[in-house]
Each structure stands twice: as structure tokens, then as C-alpha cells.
C-alpha positions as CSV (number, residue, x, y, z in Angstrom):
1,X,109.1,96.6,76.4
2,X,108.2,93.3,78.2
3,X,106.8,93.8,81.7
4,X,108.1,91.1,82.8
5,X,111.7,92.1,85.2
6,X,111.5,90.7,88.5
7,X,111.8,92.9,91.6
8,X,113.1,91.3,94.8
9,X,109.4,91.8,96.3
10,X,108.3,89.4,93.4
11,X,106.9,93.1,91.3
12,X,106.9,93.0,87.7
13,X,108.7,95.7,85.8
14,X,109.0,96.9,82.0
15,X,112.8,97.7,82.4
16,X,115.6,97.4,80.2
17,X,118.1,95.6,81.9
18,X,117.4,91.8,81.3
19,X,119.3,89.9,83.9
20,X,121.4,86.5,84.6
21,X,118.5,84.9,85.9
22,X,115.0,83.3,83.4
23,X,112.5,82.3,85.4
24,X,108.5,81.5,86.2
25,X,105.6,81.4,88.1
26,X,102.4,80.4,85.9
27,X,100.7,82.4,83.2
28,X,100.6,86.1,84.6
29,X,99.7,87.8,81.4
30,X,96.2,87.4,79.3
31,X,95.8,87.5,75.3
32,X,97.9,91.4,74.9
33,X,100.5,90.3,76.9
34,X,99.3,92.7,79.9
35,X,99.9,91.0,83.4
36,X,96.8,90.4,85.4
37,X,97.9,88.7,88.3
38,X,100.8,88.1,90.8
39,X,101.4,84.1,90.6
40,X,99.4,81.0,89.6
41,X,100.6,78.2,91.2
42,X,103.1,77.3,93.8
43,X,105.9,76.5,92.1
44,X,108.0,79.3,91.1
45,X,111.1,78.6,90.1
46,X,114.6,80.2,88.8
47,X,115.9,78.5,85.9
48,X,119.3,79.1,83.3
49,X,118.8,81.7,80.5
50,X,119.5,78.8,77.7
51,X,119.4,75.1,78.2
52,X,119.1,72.6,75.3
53,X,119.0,75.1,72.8
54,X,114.7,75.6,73.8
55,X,113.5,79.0,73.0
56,X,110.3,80.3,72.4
57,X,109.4,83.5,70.4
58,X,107.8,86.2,71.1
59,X,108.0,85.8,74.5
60,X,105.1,86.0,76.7
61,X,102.4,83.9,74.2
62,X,98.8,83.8,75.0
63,X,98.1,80.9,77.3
64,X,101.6,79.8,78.2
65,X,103.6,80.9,81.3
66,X,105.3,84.3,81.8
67,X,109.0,84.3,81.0
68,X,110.7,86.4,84.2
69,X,114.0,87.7,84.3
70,X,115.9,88.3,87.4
71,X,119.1,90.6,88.1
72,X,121.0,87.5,90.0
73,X,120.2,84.8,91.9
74,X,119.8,86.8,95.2
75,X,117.2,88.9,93.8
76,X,115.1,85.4,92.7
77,X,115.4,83.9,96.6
78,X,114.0,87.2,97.6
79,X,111.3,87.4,95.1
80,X,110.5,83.7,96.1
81,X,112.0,81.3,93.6
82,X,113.7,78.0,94.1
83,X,116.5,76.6,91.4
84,X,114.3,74.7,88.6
85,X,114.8,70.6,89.1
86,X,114.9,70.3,85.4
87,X,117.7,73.0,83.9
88,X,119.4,73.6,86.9
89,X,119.1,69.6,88.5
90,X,122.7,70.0,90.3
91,X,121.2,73.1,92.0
92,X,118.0,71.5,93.2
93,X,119.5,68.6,94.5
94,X,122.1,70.8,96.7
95,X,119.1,72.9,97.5
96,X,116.4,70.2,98.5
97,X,119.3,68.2,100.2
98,X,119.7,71.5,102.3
99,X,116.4,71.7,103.0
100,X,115.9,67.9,104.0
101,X,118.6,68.6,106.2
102,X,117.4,71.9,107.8
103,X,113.5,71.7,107.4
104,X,112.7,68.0,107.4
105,X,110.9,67.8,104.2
106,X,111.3,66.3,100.8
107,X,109.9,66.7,97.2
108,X,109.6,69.6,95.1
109,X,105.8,69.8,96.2
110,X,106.5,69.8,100.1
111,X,109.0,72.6,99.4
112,X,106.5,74.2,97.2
113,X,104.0,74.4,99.5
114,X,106.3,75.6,102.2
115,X,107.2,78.4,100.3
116,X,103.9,79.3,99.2
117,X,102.7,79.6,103.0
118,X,106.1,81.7,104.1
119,X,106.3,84.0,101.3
120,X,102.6,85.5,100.9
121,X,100.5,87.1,103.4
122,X,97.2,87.0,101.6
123,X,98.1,89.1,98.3
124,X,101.1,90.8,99.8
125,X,104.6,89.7,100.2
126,X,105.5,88.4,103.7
127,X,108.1,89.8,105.6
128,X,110.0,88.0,108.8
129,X,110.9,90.2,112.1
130,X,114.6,89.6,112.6
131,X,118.0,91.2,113.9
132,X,119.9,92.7,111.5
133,X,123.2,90.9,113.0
134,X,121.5,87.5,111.8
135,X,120.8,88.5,108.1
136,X,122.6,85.7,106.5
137,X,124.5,86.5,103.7
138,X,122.8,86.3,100.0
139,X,119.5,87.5,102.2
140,X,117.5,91.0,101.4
141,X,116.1,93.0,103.8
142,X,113.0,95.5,102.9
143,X,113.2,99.1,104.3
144,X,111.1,102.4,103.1
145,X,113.2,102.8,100.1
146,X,113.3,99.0,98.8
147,X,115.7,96.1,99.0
148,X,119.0,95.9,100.7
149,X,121.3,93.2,100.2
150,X,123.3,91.6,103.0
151,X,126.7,90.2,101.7
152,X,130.2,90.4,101.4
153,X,130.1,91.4,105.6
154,X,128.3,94.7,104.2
155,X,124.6,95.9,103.2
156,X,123.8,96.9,99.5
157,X,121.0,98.6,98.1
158,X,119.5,97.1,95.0
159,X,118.0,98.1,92.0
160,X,118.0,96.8,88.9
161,X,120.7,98.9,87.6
162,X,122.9,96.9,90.1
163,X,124.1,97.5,93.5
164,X,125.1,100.4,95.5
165,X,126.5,100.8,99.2
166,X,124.4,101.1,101.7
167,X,124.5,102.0,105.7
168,X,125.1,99.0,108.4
169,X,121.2,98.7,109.4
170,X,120.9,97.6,112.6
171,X,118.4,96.6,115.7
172,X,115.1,94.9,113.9
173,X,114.7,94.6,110.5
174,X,112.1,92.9,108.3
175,X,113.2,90.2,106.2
176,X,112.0,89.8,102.8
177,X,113.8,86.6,101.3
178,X,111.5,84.0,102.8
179,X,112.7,82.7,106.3
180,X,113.0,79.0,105.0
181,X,115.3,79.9,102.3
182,X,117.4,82.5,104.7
183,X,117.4,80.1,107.1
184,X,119.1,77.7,103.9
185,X,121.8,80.4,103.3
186,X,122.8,80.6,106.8
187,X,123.5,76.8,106.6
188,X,125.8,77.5,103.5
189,X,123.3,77.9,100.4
190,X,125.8,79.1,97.8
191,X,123.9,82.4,96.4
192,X,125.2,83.7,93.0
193,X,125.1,87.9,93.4
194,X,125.9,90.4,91.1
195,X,129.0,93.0,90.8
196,X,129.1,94.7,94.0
197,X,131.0,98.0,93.7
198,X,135.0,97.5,94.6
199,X,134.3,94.2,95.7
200,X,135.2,92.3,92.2
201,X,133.4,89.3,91.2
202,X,131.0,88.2,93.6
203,X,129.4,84.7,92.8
């Protein structure tokens, strides 16, 4: 089994479940297919599971980037990713339009670099003081026991199984999607999730 299933923290996990989400962030793994390192590069990106009939076997080839997997689309914003410009162009264009709008910036490598200085705090993830009451929806939260979801007006606790209720947090809590992407979903950033228990479809 692949180590290669994405955490919202951006960890890398041999897991079965494979996800709706392919993804990448540079060449992680060496010759054996063991993962050395955390990123290479800046841009990380969240990209369809088939596009153009492209695929490459066996994944995770010496020299060539790490295929990821994500559970949905929430658990990629969290982990860091952006939607690719290539696979997923009507997605980036919404998403850097957004961002002009909100941040100021354009280009994929202004938005990169961005990122790259918002999601990382030296080698670990980088997490943003906030009030629970102004967790935007599609946002995750990191507490003692992981990730919590905020959406649907309720918190859910993720794992890669799926989600499960979770209490109303309250008072501070420390952000984990990276504040220029939350900041995104609280001006309207559709954000696909995955089944949320008696909720139906949630997209």
C-alpha cells in the first residue's frame, strides 16, 4: 500500500480509502517509493482523478512527482492545495479571480508564493488564531484529536473514513486551512465536501 493519502495537515498516509481528489506537490518519494520529504516546490495543487485519458503506472516512479489522493476538496484546502490551472482551468480561474478580488494578486506564482509563506512555519504546518464564530464554511480547524470541519452551520470531525459529528467549538480556535484560502471561502469559494452524516449530498 501507497503512502501516499493526504491528511488535512498535509501528512502522508498508507490507507485504503483512495479519495475524490489526485493531487501533487513535487517528488516526495526516492528510488523504493519511500517518502523523504514533506513538499518540493511551491506549487501544490488539487487536480481531477482522470483528465484526457493520461495515466501513469505504477504510481509513484522514481524521479517523477508523487501522486496524492485526497478525501474531498475540503481536506486538499486544508492540506494546502490550490485547483490545478491545467485539468481543473474553470476552477482556477474562479479561484485566482477570487483571490485578485480579495488579496490583490495575480498569477499562479504570486498565489504560490503566498501560500507557501501562510501555510508553513519552518517544517511544520501553520496554524491561524481565530474565533470559532468566523470559521467559514468548507474551513478545518485543528484541535488535540485532529481536524474538524466547519460546514453545513455544524462542526465535523474528519478522518479518512469520512465524517462524523462533532461538538460546537467555541471561543479561539486554531485554524488550519491557510487564512488566505479561508479568507476565499468566506467570500463564496464553492468547496466540494464529502457525505456528511444525515445531511445528504453535500457538494
Amino acid at each position: 500500500m501507497l503512502q501516499n493519502r493526504v491528511d488535512p495537515f498535509g501528512g502522508l498516509h498508507a490507507v485504503p480509502q483512495r479519495g475524490a481528489w489526485f493531487g501533487n506537490k513535487g517528488c516526495l518519494h526516492d528510488q523504493n517509493g519511500r517518502v523523504r520529504r514533506g513538499h518540493a516546490g511551491r506549487r501544490w495543487i488539487t487536480c481531477v482523478t482522470a483528465f484526457r485519458g493520461r495515466r501513469r503506472h505504477p504510481l509513484m516512479q522514481p524521479g517523477c512527482y508523487t501522486e496524492l489522493f485526497f478525501h474531498d476538496e475540503a481536506t486538499a484546502y486544508a492540506a494546502g492545495h490550490r485547483p490545478c490551472a491545467e485539468c481543473r482551468y474553470a476552477d482556477w480561474r474562479g479561484f485566482a479571480d477570487l483571490w485578485a478580488r480579495v488579496h490583490g494578486e495575480t498569477g499562479a506564482a504570486a498565489i504560490d508564493t503566498h501560500l507557501q509563506a501562510t501555510r508553513l512555519e519552518g517544517r511544520n504546518r501553520r496554524l491561524h488564531p481565530l474565533a470559532a464564530d468566523q470559521v467559514p464554511e468548507g474551513a478545518m480547524v485543528a484541535d488535540a484529536a485532529g481536524a474538524v470541519l466547519r460546514a453545513r452551520g455544524g462542526w465535523w470531525r474528519w478522518s479518512f473514513g469520512g465524517y462524523a459529528p462533532a461538538p460546537a467549538l467555541t471561543g479561539r480556535v486554531a485554524l488550519l486551512t491557510p487564512w488566505p484560502v479561508a479568507q476565499l471561502m468566506a467570500h463564496g469559494l464553492p468547496v466540494q465536501i464529502a457525505h456528511l452524516p444525515g445531511c445528504g449530498d453535500s457538494n
